[in-house]
C-alpha positions as CSV (number, residue, x, y, z in Angstrom):
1,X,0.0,0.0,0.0
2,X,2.4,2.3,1.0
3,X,4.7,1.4,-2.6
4,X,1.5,2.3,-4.4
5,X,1.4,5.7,-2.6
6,X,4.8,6.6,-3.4
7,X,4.0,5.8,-7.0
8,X,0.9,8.0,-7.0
9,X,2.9,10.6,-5.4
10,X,5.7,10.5,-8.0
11,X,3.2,10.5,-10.4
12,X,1.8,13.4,-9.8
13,X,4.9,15.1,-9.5
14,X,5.7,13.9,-13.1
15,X,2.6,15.6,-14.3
16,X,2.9,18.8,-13.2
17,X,6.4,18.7,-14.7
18,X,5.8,17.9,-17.6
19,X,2.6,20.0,-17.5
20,X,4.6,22.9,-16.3
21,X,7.5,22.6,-19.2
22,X,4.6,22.7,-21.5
23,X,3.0,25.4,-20.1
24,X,6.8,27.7,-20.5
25,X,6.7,26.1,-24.3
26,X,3.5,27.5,-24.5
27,X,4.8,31.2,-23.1
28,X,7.9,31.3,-25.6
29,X,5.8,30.3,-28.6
30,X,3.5,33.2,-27.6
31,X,5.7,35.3,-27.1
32,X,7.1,34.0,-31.0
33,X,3.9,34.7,-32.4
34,X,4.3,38.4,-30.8
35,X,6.8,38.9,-32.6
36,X,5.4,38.5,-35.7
37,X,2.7,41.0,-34.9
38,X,0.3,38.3,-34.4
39,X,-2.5,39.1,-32.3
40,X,-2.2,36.9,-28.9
41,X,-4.5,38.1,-26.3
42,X,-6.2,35.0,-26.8
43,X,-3.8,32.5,-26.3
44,X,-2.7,34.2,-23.4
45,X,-6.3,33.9,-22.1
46,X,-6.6,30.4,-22.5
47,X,-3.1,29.6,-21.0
48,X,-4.1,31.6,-17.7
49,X,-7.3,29.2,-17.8
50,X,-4.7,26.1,-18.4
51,X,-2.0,27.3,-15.2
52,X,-5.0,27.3,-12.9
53,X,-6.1,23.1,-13.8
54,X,-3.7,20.7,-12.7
55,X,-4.8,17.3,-14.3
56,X,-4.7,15.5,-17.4
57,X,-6.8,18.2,-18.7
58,X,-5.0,20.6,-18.8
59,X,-2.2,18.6,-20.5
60,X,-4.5,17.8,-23.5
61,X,-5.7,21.4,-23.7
62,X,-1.8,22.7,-23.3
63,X,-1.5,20.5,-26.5
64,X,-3.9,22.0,-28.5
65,X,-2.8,25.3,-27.5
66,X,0.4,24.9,-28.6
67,X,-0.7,23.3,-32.0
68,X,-2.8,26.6,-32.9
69,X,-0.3,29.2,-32.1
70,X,2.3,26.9,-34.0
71,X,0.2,26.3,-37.0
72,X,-0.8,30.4,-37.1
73,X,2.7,31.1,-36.6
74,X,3.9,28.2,-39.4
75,X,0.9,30.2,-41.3
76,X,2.1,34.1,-40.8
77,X,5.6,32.9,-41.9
78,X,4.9,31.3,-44.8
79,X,2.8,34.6,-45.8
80,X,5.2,36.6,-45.4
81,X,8.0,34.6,-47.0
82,X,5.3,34.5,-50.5
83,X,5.1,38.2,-50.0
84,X,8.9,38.5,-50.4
85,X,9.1,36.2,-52.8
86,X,6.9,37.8,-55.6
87,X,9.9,40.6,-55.7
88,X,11.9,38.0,-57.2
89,X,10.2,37.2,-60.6
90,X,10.5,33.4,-60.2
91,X,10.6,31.5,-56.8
92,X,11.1,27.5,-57.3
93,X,8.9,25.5,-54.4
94,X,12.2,23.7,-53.8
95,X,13.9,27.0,-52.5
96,X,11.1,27.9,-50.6
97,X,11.0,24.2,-48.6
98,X,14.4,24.6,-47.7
99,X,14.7,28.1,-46.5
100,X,11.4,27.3,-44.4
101,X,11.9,23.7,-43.2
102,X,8.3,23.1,-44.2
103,X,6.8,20.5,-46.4
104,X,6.5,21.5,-49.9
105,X,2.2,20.1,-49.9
106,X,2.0,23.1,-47.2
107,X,4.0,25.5,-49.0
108,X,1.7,24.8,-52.1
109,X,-1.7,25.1,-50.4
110,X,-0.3,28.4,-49.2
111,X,0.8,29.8,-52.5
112,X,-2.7,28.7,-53.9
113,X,-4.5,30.6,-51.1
114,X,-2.6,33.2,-51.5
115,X,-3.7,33.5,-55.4
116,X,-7.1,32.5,-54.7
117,X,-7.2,35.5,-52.6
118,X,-5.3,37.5,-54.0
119,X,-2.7,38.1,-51.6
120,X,0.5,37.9,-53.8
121,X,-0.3,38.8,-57.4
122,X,1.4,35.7,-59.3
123,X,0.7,32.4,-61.0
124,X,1.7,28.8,-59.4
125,X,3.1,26.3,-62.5
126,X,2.7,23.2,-60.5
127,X,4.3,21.2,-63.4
128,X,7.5,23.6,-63.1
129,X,6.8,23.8,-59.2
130,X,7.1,27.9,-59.5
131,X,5.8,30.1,-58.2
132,X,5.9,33.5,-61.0
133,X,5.5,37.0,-60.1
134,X,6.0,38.3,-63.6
135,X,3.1,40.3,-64.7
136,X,1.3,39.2,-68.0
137,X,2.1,41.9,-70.0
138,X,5.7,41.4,-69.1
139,X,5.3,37.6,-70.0
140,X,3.6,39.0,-73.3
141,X,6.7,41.1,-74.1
142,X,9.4,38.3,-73.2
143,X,7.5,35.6,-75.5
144,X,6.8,38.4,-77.9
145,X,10.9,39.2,-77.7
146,X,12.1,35.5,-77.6
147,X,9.7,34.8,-80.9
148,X,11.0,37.7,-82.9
149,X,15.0,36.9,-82.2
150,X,13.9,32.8,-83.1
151,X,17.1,31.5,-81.9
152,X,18.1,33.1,-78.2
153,X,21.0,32.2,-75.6
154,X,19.9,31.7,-72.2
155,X,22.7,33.6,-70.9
156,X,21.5,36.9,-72.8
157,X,18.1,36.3,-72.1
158,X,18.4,35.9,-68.0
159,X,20.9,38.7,-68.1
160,X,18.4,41.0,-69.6
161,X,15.6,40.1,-67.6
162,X,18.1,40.3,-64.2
163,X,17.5,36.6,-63.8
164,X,19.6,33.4,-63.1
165,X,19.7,31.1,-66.1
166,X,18.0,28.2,-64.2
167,X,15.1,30.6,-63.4
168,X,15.1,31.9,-67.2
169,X,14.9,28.4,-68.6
170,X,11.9,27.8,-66.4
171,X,10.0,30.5,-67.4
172,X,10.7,29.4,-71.2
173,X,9.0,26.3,-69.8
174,X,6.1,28.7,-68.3
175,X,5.8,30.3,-71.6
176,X,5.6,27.1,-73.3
177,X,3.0,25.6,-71.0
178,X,0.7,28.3,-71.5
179,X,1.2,28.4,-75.1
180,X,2.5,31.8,-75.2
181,X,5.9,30.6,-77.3
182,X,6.4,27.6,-79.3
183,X,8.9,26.0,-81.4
184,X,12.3,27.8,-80.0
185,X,15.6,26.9,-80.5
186,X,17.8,27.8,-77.5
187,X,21.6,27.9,-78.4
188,X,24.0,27.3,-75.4
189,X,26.4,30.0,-74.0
């Protein structure tokens, strides 16, 4: 009886341990999220209603608090990384999984949000995985360029549109895709 005491007693004190590192997890990530000018009244709220339970409760609800202000800060990020992207012309998925450490799926549902809403003014090529910023009267006058010369270099082309010649020869590939250019012969160099 007295073994099965003890082990209650430890128990307990396990709990609240464990219940009390989430609950300072739960502080930094707030104060994360304030940083990123995300409103957090809230969360604070329901982590004051959290501090004052002390059973298994209030480690399931310290849980799902955690996983909302995670997600809305994985959310706000992601945002703001589109945002800066669209100043680039050309932004491959790829780049944009590795500078955030997110999965690409959640990276792509964002950029189509973003779209439908019309958050970022751009075009997702999901065959090219791009995401491109160029307006379409600039795609007009590249295809419009590239058709008149016939025969182009890559290097020329990227240089005059201030891009890299990976990004330059997937935006041929945009153009192409969406019909705006056919037929070119791309000379090396």
């Amino acid at each position: 009886m007295r073994r099965n005491k003890q082990r209650n007693n430890k128990n307990k004190r396990t709990k609240m341990t464990k219940t009390t590192i989430k609950i300072k997890i739960a502080k930094d990530i707030i104060e994360e999220a304030q940083k990123l000018n995300i409103n957090t009244e809230k969360y604070k709220k329901q982590l004051k209603n959290i501090e004052e339970k002390t059973d298994t409760e209030a480690e399931k609800k310290i849980n799902e608090l955690i996983r909302e202000i995670s997600k809305e800060i994985e959310t706000k990020t992601i945002q703001s990384t589109l945002k800066n992207a669209t100043k680039s012309k050309i932004t491959l998925i790829e780049e944009l999984t590795e500078e955030l450490e997110i999965p690409r799926i959640y990276i792509e549902k964002a950029i189509k949000e973003s779209i439908t809403n019309r958050t970022i003014p751009a075009t997702y090529d999901e065959k090219l995985g791009a995401l491109i910023t160029i307006p379409e009267e600039e795609k007009e006058k590249i295809a419009k360029t590239i058709k008149e010369r016939g025969r182009i270099k890559i290097s020329d082309l990227a240089e005059e549109l201030n891009l890299t010649p990976e990004k330059t020869k997937t935006l041929i590939k945009h153009l192409t895709n969406t019909g705006k250019i056919k037929g070119i012969f791309i000379t090396r160099g």
